[in-house]
C-alpha positions in Angstrom: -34.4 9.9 -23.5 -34.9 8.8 -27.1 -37.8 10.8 -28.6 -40.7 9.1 -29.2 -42.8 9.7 -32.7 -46.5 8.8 -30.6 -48.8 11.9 -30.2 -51.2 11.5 -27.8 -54.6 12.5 -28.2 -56.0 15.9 -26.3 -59.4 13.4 -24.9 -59.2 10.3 -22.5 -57.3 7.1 -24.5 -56.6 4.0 -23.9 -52.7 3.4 -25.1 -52.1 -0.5 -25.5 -48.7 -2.1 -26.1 -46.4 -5.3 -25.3 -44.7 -5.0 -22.6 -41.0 -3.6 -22.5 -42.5 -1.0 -25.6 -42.0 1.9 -22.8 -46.0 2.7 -22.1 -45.4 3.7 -18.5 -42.0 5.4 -19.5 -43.8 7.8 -21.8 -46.9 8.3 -19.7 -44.3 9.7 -16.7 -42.0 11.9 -18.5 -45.5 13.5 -20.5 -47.6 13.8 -17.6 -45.3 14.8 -14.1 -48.4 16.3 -12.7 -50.6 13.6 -13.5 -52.6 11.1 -10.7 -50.5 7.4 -11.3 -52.2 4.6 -10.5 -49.7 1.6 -11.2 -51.6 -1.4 -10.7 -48.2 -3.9 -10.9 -47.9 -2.6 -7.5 -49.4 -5.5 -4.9 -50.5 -2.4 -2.7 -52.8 -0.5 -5.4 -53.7 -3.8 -6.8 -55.3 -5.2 -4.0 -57.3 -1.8 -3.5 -58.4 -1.1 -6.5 -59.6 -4.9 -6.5 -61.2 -5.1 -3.8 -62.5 -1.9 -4.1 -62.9 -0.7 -7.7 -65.2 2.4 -6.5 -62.3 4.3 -4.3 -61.0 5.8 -7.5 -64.3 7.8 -7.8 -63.5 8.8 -3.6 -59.8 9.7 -4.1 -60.8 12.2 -7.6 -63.2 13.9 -4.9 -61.0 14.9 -3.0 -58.6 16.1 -5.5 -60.4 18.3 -7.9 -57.2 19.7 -8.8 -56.5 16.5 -10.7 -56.7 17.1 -14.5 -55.1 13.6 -15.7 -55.2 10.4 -14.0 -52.9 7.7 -15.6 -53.8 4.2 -15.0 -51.1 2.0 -15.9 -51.8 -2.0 -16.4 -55.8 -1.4 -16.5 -56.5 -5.0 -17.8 -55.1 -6.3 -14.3 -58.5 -4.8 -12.7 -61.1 -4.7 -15.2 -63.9 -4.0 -13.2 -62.1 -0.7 -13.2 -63.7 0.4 -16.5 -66.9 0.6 -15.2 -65.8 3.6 -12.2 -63.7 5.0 -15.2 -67.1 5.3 -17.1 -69.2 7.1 -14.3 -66.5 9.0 -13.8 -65.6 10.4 -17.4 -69.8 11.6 -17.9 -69.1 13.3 -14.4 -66.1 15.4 -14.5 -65.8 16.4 -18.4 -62.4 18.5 -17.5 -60.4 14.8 -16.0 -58.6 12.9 -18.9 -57.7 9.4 -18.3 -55.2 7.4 -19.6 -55.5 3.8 -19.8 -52.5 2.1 -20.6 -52.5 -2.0 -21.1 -50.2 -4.8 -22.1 -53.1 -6.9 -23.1 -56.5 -6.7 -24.1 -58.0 -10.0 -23.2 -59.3 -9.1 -20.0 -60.5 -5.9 -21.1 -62.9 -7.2 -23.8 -64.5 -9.8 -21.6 -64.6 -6.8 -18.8 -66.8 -4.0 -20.3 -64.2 -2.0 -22.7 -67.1 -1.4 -25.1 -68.6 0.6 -22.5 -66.1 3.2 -23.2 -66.2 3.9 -27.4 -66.9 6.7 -28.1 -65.5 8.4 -24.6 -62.0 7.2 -24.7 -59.8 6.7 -28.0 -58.1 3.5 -28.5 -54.2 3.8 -29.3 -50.7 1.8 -29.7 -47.5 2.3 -28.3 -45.1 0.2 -31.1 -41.1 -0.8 -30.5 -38.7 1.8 -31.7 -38.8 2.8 -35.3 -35.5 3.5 -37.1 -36.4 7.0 -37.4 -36.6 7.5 -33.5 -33.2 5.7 -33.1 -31.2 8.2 -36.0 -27.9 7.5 -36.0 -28.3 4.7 -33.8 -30.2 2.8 -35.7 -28.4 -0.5 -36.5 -29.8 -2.9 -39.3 -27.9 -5.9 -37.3 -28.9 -5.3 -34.3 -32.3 -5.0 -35.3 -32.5 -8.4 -36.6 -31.2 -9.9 -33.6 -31.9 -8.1 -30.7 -35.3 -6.4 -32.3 -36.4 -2.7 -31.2 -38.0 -3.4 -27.8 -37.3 -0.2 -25.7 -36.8 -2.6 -22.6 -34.3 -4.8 -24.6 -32.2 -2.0 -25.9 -31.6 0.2 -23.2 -31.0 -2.7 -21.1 -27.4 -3.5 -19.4 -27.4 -7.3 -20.7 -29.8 -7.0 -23.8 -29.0 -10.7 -24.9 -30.2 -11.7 -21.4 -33.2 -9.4 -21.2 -34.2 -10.5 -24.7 -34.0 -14.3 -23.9 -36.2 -13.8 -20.8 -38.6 -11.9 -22.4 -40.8 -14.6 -23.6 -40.5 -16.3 -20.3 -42.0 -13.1 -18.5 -44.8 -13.1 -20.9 -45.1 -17.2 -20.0 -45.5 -16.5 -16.3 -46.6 -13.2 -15.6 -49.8 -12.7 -18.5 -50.3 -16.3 -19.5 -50.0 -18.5 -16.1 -50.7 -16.3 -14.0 -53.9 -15.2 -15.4 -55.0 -18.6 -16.5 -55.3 -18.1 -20.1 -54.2 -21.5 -20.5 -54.6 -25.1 -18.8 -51.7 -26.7 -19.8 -48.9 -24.1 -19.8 -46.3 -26.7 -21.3 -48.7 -26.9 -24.8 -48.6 -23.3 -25.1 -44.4 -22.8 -24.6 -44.8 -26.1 -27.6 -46.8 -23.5 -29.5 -45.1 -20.4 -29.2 -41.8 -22.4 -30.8 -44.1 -23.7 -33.2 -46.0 -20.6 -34.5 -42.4 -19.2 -34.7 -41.7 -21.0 -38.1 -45.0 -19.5 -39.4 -43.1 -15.8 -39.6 -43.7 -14.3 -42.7 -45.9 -16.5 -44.2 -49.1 -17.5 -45.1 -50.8 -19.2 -41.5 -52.2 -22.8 -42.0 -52.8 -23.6 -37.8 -53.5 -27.1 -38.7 -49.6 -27.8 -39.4 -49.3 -25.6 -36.0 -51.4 -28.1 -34.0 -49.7 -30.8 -35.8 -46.4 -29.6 -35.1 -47.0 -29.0 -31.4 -49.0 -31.8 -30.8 -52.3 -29.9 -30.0 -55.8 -29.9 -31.2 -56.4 -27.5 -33.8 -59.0 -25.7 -32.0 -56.7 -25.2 -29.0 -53.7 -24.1 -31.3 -56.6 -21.6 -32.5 -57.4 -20.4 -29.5 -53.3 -20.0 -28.6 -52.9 -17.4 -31.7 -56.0 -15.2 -30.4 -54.1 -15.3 -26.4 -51.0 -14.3 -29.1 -52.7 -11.2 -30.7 -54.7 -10.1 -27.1 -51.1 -10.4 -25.5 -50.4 -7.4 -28.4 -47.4 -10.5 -29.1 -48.1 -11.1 -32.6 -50.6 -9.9 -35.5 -51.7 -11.3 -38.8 -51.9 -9.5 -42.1 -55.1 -10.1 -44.4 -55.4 -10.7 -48.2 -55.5 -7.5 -50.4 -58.9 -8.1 -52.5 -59.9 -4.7 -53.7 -61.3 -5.4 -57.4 -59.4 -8.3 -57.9 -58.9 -10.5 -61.2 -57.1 -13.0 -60.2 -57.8 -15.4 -57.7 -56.3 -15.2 -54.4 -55.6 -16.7 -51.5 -57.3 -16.1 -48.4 -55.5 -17.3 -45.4 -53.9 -14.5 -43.7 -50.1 -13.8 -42.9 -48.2 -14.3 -39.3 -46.1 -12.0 -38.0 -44.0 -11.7 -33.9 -44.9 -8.1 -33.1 -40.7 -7.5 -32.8 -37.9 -9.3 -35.2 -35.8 -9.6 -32.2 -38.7 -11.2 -30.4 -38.9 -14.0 -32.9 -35.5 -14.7 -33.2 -34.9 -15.5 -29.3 -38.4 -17.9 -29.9 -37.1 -19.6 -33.4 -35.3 -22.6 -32.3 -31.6 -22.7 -34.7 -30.3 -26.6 -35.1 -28.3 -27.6 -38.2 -31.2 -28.4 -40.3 -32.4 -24.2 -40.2 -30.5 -22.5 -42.9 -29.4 -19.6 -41.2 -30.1 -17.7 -44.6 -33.9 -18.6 -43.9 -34.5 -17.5 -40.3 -32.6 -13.7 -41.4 -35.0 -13.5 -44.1 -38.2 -14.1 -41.8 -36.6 -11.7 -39.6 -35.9 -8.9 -41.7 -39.5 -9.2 -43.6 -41.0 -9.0 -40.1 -38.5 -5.8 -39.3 -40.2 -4.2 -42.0 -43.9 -5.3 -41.2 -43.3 -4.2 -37.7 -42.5 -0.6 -39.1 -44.9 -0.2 -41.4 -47.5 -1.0 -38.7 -46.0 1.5 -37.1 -46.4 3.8 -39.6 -49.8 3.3 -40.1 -50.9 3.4 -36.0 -49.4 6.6 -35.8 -50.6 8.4 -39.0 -53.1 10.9 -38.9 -54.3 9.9 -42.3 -55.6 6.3 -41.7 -53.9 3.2 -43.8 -54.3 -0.2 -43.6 -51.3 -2.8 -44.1 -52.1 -6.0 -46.3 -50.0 -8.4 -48.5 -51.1 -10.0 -51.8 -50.8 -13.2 -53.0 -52.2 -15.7 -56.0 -53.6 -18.6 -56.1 -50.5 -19.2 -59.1 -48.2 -18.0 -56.2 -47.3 -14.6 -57.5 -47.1 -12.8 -54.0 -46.2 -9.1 -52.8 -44.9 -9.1 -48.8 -46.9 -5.8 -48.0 -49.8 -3.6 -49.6 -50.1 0.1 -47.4 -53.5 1.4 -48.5 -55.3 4.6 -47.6 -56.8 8.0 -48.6 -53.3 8.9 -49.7 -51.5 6.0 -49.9 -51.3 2.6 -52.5 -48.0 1.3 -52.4 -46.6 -2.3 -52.9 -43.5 -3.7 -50.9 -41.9 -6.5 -51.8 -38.8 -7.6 -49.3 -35.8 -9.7 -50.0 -32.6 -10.5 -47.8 -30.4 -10.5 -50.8 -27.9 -8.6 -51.7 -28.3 -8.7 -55.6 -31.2 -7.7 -57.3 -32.6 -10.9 -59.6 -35.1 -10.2 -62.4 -37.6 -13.2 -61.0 -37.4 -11.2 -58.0 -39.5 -8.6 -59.1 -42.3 -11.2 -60.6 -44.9 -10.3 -57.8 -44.6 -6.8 -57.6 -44.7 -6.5 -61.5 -48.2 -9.3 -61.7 -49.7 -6.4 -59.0 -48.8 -3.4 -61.3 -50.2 -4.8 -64.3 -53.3 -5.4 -61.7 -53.3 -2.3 -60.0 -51.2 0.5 -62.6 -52.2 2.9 -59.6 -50.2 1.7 -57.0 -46.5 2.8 -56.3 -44.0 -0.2 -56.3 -40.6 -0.7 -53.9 -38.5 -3.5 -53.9 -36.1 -3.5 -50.4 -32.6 -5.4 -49.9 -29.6 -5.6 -48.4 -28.0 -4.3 -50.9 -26.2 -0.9 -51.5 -27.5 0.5 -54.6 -30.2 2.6 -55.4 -32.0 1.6 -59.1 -35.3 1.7 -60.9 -35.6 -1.7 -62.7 -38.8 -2.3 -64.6 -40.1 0.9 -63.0 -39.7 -0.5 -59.8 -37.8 1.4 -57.4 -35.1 -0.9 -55.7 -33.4 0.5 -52.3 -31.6 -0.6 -49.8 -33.9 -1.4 -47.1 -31.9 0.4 -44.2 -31.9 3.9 -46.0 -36.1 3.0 -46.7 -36.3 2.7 -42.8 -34.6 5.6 -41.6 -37.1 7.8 -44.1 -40.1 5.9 -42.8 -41.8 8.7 -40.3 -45.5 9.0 -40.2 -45.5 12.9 -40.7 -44.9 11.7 -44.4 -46.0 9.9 -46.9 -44.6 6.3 -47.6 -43.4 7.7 -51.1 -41.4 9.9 -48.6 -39.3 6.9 -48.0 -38.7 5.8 -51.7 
């Protein structure tokens, strides 16, 4: 078993996550003792459904029960509300809610629990979990999905992956009328990786309305499939832009959605793959921090842009990201604009390069050796 970096919390938590991230893996192997409930299974699905109140019967009878692990929760929302009652009853049972979406739970009463049960994130692998097999190539193809990795056939598992989610959380659960105009989309939103979102070239592209290819990048980010970075805007001087940046919640996710022809420079797509590598991480980073930070990019109205801003009680640091292999003095443009901004702020510039350098007091690394220093017990400067 690959040690995972997540520390769960000692009170009753909701841990959310795409599917394949290994939720239910992590929930067994921490909790042996623990009461599972695994609602993929037709048997306890149909119970719970039809039933929602037989939880509060079978913790009766077992008073012995410390943890109860409810895996899936979103597939019975109603659920939450026995989960309440049942959490201001017995103040010595911790539940543990885990979910690959979080559509279902908002329109089904999740508010009801703030307060009584924390609200956490189980991320793909970080290089720092894999050590020594850690691979920067593999990463940008096959991504860091536990499920893909570990699988016999990755290639294979990878491919079907977005097909699962198409059935199983998006058919299935009617999210969407026309299940055709979403696949469209998906393909569509995949050329938006990495940059700044304009969803009226989306709808455009696949043939939509713009409200509908709205409403498909909100089923994206309650799937937990994708996420969108906002504009850094503390005391700013210059003006800025304000839509926000797209992102696949896994490079090797992307890659098996971004069609390839002979018009796609293959230079482009490993570009929008590796930025997103490092977005995913840094995400990471941040979800499992005890010191909260928040992950934004910067970018001008003249176009001077930085890929990622980490900014927190102990944190200000500005990323800038490049699949190049030699360092190029216009390179470093954005990063130096945001100094001259914000002198404060720590500056990194990553490639794919082999050297280590300081170039107009930027600190240029290769971006493998930044990931594999990345771990959330540190600071980011830790890494550089």
């Amino acid at each position: 078993m690959i040690r995972r970096i997540f520390q769960a919390p000692k009170q009753s938590y909701f841990l959310f996550g795409p599917r394949g991230t290994g939720k239910s893996t992590w929930v067994r192997q921490h909790y042996p003792d623990a009461l599972y409930i695994d609602l993929l299974a037709p048997d306890a699905f149909r119970r719970y459904q039809a039933t929602p109140e037989y939880l509060s019967q079978l913790l009766s009878a077992r008073r012995d029960t410390k943890t109860i692990i409810i895996d899936e929760i979103q597939k019975v929302p109603q659920l939450l509300d026995v989960v309440h009652q049942l959490i201001e009853s017995y103040s010595d049972v911790r539940f543990i809610l885990t979910g690959s979406s979080a559509r279902k739970l908002k329109r089904g009463g999740v508010d009801l629990l703030a307060g009584r049960a924390l609200s956490k994130a189980l991320h793909p692998f970080m290089a720092v979990e894999l050590g020594n097999r850690f691979s920067l190539e593999t990463a940008l193809t096959r991504g860091m999905v536990p499920l893909v990795l570990e699988a016999p056939q990755p290639d294979e598992t990878l491919e079907s992956y977005i097909g699962l989610y198409l059935k199983e959380e998006v058919q299935n659960e009617g999210l969407v009328r026309r299940i055709g105009d979403f696949g469209r989309f998906i393909e569509a939103a995949s050329f938006s990786q990495g940059a700044q979102l304009n969803i009226s070239d989306v709808a455009r592209d696949c043939q939509v309305q713009r409200k509908a290819a709205e409403a498909y990048f909100g089923i994206l980010e309650d799937l937990l499939l994708a996420f969108q970075l906002p504009v850094f805007t503390r005391r700013a001087r210059r003006q800025l832009q304000s839509h926000p940046k797209f992102y696949f919640f896994d490079a090797g996710v992307f890659r098996a959605i971004r069609p390839a022809g002979p018009l796609d420079a293959p230079a482009e797509i490993d570009g929008a793959a590796l930025e997103g590598l490092v977005a995913q991480h840094l995400r990471s980073w941040c979800a499992y921090r005890q010191v909260p930070c928040d992950l934004y990019f910067w970018r001008t109205r003249a176009g001077l842009e930085v890929d990622f801003i980490l900014y927190g009680k102990d944190t200000f640091c500005a990323i800038e990201v490049k699949n190049t292999a030699v360092i190029r003095s216009r390179m470093l443009n954005g990063l130096v604009a945001f100094k001259e901004e914000y002198p404060e702020a720590q500056t990194c510039f990553l490639y794919r390069g082999q050297d280590r350098a300081r170039i107009k007091d930027i600190v240029c690394m290769p971006v493998t050796d930044f990931l594999m220093q990345l771990h959330p017990d540190k600071t980011v400067l830790a890494a550089i």
